[in-house]
PyMOL Python script that loads the backbone (N, CA, C, O; Angstrom):
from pymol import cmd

cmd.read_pdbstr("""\
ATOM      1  N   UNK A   1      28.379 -36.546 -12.005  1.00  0.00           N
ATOM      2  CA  UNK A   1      27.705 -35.826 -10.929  1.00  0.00           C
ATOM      3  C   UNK A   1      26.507 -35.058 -11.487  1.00  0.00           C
ATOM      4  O   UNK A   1      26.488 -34.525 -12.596  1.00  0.00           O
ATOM      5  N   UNK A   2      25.514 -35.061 -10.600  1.00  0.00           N
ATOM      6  CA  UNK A   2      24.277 -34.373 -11.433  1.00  0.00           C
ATOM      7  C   UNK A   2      24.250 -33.049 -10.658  1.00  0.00           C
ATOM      8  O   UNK A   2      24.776 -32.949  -9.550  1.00  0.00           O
ATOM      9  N   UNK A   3      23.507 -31.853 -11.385  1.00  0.00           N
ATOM     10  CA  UNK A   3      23.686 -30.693 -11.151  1.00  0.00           C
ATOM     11  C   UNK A   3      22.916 -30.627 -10.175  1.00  0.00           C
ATOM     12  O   UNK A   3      21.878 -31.074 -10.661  1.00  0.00           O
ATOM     13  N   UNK A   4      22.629 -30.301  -8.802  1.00  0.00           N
ATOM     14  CA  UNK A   4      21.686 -29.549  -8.218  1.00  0.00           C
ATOM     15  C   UNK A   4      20.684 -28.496  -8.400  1.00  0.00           C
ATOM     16  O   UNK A   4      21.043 -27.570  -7.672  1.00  0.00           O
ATOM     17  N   UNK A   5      20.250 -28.369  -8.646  1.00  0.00           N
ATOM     18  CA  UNK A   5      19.353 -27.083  -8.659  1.00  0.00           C
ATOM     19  C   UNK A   5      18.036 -26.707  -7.485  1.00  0.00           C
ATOM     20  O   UNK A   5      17.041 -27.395  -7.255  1.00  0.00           O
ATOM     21  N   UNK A   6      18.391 -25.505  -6.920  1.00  0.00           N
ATOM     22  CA  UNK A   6      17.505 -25.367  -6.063  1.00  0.00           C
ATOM     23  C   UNK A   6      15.993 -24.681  -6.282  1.00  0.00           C
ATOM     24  O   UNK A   6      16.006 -23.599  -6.870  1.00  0.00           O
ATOM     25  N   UNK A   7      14.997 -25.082  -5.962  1.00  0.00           N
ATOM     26  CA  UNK A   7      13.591 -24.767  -6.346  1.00  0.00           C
ATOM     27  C   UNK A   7      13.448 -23.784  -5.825  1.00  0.00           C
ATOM     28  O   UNK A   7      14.033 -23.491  -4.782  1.00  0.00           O
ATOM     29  N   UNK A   8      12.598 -23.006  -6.453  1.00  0.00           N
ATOM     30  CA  UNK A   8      12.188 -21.174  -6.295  1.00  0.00           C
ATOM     31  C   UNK A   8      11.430 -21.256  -4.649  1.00  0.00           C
ATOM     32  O   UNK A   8      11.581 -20.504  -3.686  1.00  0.00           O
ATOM     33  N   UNK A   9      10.649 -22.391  -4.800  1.00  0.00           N
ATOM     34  CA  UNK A   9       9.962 -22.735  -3.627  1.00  0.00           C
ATOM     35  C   UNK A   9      11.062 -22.835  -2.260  1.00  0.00           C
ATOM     36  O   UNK A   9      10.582 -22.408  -1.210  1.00  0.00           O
ATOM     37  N   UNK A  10      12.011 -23.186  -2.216  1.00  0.00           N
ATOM     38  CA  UNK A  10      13.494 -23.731  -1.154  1.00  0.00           C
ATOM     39  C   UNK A  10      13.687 -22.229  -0.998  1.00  0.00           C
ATOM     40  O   UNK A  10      13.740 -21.833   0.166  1.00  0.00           O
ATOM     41  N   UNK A  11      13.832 -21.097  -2.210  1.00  0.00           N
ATOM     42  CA  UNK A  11      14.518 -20.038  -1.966  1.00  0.00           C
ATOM     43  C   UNK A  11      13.460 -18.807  -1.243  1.00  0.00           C
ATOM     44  O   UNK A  11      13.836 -17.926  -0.470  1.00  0.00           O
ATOM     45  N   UNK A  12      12.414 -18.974  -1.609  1.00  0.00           N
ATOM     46  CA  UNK A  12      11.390 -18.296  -0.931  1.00  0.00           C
ATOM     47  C   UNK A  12      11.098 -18.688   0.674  1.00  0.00           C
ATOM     48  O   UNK A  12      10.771 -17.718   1.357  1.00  0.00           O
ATOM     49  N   UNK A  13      11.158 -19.763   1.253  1.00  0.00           N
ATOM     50  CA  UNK A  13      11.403 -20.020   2.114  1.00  0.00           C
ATOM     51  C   UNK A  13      12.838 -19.646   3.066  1.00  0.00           C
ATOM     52  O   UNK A  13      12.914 -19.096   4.164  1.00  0.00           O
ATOM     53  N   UNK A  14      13.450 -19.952   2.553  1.00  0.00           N
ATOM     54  CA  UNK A  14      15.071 -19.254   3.150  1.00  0.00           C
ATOM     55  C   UNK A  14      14.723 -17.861   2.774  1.00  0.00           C
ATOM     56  O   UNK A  14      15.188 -17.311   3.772  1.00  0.00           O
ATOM     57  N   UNK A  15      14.226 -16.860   2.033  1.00  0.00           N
ATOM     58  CA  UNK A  15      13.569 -15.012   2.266  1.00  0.00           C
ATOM     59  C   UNK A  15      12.955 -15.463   3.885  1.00  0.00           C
ATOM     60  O   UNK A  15      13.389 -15.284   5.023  1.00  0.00           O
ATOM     61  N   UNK A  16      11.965 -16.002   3.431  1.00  0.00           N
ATOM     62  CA  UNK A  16      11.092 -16.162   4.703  1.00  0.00           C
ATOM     63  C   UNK A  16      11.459 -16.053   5.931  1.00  0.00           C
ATOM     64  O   UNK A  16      10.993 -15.464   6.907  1.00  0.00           O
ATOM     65  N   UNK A  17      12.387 -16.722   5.743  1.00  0.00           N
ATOM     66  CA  UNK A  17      12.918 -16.960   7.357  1.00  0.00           C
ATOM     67  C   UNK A  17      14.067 -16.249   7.602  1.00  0.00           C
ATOM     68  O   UNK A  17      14.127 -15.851   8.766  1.00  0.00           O
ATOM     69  N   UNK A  18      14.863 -15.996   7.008  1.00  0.00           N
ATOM     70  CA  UNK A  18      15.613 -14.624   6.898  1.00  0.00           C
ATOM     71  C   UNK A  18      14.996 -13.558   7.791  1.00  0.00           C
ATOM     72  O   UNK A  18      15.124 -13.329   8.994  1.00  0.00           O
ATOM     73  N   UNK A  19      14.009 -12.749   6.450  1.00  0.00           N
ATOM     74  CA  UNK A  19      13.266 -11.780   6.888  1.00  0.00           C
ATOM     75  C   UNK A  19      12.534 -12.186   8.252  1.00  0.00           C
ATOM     76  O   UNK A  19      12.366 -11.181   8.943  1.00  0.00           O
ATOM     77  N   UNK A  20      12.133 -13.149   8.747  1.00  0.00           N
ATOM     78  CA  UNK A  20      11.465 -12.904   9.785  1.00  0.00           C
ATOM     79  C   UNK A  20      12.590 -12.880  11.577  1.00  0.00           C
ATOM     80  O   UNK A  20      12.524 -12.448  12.728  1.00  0.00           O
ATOM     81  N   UNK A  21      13.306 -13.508  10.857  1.00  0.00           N
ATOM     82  CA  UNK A  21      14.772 -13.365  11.727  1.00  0.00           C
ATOM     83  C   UNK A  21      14.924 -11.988  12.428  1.00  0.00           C
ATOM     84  O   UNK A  21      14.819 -11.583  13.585  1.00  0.00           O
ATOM     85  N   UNK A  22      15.258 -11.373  11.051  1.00  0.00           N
ATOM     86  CA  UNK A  22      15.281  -9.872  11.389  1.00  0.00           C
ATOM     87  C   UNK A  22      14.203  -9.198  11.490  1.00  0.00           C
ATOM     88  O   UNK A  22      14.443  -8.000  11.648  1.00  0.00           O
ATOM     89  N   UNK A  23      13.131  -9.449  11.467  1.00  0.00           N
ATOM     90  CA  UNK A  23      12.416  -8.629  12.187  1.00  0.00           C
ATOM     91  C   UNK A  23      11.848  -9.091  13.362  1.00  0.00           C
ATOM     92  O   UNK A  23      10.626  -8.952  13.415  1.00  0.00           O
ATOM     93  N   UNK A  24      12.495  -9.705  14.518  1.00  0.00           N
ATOM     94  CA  UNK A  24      12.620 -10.273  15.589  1.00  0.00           C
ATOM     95  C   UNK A  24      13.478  -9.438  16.116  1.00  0.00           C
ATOM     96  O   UNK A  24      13.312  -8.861  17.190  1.00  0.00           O
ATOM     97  N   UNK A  25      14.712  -9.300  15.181  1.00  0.00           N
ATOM     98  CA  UNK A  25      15.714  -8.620  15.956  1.00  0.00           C
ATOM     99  C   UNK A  25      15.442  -6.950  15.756  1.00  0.00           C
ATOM    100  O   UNK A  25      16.267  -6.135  16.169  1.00  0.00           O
ATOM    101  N   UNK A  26      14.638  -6.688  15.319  1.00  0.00           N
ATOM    102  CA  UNK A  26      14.500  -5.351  15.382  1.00  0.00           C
ATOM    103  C   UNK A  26      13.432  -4.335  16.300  1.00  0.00           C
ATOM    104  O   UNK A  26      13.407  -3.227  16.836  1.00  0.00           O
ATOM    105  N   UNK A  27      12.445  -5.742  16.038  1.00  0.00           N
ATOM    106  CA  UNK A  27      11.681  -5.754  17.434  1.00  0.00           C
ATOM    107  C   UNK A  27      11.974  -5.161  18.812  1.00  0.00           C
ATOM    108  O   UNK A  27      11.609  -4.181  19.462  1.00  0.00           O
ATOM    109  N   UNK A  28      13.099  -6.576  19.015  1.00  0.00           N
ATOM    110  CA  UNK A  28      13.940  -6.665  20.305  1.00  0.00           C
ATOM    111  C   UNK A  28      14.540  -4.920  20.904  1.00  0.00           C
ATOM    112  O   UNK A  28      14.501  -4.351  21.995  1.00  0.00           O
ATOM    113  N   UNK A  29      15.066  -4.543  19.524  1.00  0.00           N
ATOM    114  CA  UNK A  29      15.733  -3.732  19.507  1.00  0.00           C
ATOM    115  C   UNK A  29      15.090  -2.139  19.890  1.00  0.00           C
ATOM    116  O   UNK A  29      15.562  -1.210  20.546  1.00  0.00           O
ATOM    117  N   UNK A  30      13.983  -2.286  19.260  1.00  0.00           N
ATOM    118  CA  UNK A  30      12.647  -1.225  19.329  1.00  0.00           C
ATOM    119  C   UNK A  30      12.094  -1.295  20.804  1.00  0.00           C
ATOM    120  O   UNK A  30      11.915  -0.212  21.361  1.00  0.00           O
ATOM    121  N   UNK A  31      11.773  -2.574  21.570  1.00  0.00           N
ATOM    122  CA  UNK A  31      11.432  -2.520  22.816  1.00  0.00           C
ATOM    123  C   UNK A  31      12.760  -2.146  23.855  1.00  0.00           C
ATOM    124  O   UNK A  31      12.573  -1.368  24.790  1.00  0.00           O
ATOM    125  N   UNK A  32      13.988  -2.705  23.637  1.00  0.00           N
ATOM    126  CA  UNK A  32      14.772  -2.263  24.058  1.00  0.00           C
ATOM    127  C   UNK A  32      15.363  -0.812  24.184  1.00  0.00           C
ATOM    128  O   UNK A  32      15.900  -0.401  25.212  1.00  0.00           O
ATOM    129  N   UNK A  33      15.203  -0.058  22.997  1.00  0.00           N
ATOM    130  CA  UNK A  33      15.301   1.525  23.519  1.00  0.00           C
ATOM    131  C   UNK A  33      14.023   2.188  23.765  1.00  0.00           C
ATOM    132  O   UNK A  33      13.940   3.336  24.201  1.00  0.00           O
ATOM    133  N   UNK A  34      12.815   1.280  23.414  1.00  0.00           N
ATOM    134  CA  UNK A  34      11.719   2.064  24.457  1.00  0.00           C
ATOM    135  C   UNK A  34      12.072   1.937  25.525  1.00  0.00           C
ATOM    136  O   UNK A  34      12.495   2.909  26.151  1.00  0.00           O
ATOM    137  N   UNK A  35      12.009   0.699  26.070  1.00  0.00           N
ATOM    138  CA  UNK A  35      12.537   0.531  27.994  1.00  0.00           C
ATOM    139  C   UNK A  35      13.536   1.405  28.139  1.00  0.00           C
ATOM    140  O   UNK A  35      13.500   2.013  29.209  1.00  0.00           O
ATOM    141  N   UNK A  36      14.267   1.627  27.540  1.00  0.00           N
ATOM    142  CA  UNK A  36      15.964   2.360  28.062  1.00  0.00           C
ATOM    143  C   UNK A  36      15.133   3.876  28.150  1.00  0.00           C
ATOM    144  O   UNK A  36      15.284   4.594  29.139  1.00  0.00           O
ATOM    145  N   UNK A  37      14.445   4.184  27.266  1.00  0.00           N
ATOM    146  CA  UNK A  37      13.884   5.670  26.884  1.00  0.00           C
ATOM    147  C   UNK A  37      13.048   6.026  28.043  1.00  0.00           C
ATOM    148  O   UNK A  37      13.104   7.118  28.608  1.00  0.00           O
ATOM    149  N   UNK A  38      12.268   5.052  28.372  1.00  0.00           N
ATOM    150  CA  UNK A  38      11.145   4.968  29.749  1.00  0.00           C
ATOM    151  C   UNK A  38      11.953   5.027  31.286  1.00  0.00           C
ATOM    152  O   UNK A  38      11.620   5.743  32.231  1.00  0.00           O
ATOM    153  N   UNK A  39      13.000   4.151  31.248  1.00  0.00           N
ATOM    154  CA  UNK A  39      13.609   4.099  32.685  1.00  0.00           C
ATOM    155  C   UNK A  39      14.775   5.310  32.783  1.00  0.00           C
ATOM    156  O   UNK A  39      15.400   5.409  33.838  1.00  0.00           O
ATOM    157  N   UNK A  40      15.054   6.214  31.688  1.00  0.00           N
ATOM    158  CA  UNK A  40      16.029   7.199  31.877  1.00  0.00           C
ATOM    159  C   UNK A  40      14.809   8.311  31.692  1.00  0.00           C
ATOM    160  O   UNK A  40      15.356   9.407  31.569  1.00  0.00           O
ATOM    161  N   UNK A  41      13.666   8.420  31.638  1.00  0.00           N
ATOM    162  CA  UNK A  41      13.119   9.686  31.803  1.00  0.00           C
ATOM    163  C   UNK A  41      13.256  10.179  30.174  1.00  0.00           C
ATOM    164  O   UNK A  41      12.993  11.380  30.240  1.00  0.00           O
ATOM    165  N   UNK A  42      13.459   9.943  29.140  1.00  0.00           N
ATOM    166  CA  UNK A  42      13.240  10.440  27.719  1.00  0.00           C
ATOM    167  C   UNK A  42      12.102   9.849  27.055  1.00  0.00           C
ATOM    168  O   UNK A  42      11.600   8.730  27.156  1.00  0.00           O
ATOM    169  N   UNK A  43      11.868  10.654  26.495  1.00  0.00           N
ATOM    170  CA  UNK A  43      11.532  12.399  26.778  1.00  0.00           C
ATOM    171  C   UNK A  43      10.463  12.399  28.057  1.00  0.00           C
ATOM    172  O   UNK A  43       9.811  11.524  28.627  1.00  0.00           O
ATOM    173  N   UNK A  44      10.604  13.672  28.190  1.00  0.00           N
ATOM    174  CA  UNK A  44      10.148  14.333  29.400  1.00  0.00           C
ATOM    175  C   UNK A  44       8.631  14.500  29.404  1.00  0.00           C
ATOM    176  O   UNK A  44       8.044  15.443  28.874  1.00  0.00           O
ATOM    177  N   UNK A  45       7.954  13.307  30.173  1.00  0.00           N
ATOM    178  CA  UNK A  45       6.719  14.340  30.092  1.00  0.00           C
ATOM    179  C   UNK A  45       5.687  14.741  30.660  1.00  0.00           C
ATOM    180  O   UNK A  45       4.480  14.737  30.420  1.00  0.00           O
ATOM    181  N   UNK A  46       6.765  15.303  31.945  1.00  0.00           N
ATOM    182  CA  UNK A  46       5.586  16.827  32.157  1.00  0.00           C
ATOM    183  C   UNK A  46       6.769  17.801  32.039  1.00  0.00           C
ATOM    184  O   UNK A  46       7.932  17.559  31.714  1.00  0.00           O
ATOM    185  N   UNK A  47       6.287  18.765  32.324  1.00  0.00           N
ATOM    186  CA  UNK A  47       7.018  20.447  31.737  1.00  0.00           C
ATOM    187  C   UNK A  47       7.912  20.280  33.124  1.00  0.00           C
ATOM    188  O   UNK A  47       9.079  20.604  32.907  1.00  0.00           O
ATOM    189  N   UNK A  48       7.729  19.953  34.191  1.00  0.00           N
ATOM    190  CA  UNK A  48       8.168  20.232  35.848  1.00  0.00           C
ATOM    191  C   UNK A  48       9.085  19.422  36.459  1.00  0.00           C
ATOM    192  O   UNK A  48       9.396  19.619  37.634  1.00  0.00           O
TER     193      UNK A  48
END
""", "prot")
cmd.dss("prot")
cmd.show_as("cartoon", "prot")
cmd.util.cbc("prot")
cmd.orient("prot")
């Protein structure tokens, strides 16, 4: 059986897409408690 070895190039790509994964989901996550923050009135802003 011959060894596999995976290229630096294969593994930088799988970072890649990883990382961009999650920062999709954090996104999501960031617009999602803006909207929640906007439709419940937080924070307040006028004084009245």
């Amino acid at each position: 059986m011959a060894a596999q070895f995976h290229s630096p190039l294969r593994s930088i790509g799988i970072e890649n897409i990883r990382f961009a994964f999650r920062s999709i989901l954090v996104q999501r996550l960031r617009s999602f408690l803006t909207l929640l923050g906007i439709v419940s009135g937080w924070p307040p802003s006028s004084p009245w």
